[in-house]
N, C-alpha and C positions, 0 to 999 in steps of 0.2 A: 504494500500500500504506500508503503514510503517511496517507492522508487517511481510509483506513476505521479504522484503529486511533485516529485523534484521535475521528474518529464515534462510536466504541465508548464510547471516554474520556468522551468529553461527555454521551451518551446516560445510563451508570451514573453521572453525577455530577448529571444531571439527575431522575433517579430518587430519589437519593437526597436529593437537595436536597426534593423533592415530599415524599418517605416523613416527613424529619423537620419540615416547615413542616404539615402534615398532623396530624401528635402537636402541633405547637407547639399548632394553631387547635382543637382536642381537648379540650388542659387549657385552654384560655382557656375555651372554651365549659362544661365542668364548672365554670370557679371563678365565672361570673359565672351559671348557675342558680343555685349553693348562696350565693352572697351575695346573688340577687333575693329566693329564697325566705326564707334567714333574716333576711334586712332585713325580708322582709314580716312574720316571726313577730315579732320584736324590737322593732317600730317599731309595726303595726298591729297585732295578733294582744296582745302581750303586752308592752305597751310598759312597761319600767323607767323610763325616765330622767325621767317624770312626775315632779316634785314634790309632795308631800302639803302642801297649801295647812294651816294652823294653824284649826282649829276650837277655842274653848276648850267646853272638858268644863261642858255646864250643871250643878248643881246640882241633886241632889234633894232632899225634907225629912226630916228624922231620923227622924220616924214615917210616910214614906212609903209603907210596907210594909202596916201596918197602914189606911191610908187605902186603898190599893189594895185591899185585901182586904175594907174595908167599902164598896165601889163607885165610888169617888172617882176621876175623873181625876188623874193624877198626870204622863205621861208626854204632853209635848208634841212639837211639830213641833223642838224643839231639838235634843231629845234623839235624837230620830230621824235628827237632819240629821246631828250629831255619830256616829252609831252605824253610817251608812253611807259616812261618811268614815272610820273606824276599819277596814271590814273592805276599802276599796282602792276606791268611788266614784271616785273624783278619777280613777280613770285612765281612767274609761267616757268617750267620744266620738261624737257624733254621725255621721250616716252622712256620708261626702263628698259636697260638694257638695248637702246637702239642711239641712232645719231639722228633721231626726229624729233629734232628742234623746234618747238614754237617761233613760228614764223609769220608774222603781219604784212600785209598790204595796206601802204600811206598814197592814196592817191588823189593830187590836187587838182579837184575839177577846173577849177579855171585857165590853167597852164597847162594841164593835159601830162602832167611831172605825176612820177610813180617814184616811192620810195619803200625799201622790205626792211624788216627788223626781225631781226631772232633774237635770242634769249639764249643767252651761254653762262652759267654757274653765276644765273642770278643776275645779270650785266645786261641791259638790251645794248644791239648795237645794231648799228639803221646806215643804210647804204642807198644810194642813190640806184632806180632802176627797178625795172619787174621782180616778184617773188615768184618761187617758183615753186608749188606745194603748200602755198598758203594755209593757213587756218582759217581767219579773216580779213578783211578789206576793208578799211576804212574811208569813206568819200567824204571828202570837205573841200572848202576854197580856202587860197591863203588867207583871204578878211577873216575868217569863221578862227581860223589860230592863232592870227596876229590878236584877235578881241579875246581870244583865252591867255594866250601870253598876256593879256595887261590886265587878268584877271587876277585878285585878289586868293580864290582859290581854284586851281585848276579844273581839281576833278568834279567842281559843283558847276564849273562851267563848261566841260564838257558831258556833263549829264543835261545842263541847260540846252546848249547847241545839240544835241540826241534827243532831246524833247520837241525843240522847235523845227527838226527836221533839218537843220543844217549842217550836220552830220549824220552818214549811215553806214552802218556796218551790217555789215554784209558776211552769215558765216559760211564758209565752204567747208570746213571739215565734217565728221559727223558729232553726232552730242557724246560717245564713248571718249572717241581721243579730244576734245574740248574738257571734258573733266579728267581726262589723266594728266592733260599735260597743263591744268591748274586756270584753266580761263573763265571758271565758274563765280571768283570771287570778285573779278576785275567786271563780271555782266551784272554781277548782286549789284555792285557799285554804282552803276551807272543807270540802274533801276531809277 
């Protein structure tokens, strides 16, 4: 009699041991999805802890407005380079394990001038001339940059100029490599 009632004993302490190691392996398994997945939003998706590398602000000329306006180039690959470091560049990355680089199209309607920027360890760097394999394409005129250039804050005045239709972008890639190679948090922006 003694030996069925320890049975019994062991049996519900056996159960119970299962029931609560069971809930333990549960929450382990919920906390380590919600840290894979917000690691991956955090880290690759939308990564913060980038540092914005120092571009200094080219210069434009005092009457650059009106030279714009009489047909003149005024807006270079500098200015470019500077203006897609200001709206969060820096934090676009190449695809893992490839040499596919985030790559932008700067293209100035009025002048009929193309300029591409990639994104190398964090650095944009903008070269006069078609891109080739773009991500995006960006359409503006030079007034439309020169009036962000003497903007107070860039990226509220290229979300301005994107509101009023004076800029458009244009994506070419698909929506998978747009978020792996980090272009997710530079579109939140300019929402």
């Amino acid at each position: 009699m003694v030996k069925k009632t320890e049975k019994k004993k062991d049996s519900k302490f056996g159960e119970k041991l299962h029931w609560i190691s069971g809930h333990i392996m549960a929450v382990i398994s919920i906390i380590l999805v919600v840290v894979a997945f917000g690691g991956a939003y955090y880290f690759v998706i939308a990564p913060n802890m980038v540092l914005k590398p120092f571009i200094e602000k080219p210069s434009l000329p005092e009457n650059g407005l009106s030279r714009i306006q009489s047909g003149e180039q005024i807006i270079s690959s500098e200015h470019i380079n500077y203006l897609i470091n200001e709206i969060g560049a820096y934090k676009l990355r190449k695809k893992f394990g490839t040499k596919d680089y985030p790559v932008m199209e700067f293209f100035l309607t009025d002048i009929n001038v193309r300029y591409y920027s990639y994104v190398k360890d964090n650095l944009p760097v903008t070269k006069k001339g078609n891109a080739k394999n773009e991500d995006i394409i960006i359409k503006g005129s030079q007034e439309v940059v020169f009036n962000i250039f003497e903007s107070m804050d860039i990226s509220f005045a290229v979300k301005e100029a994107k509101d009023n239709g004076d800029i458009q972008f244009e994506i070419v890639s698909d929506t998978k490599t747009l978020a792996i190679k980090g272009y997710f948090p530079i579109y939140d922006n300019l929402k």
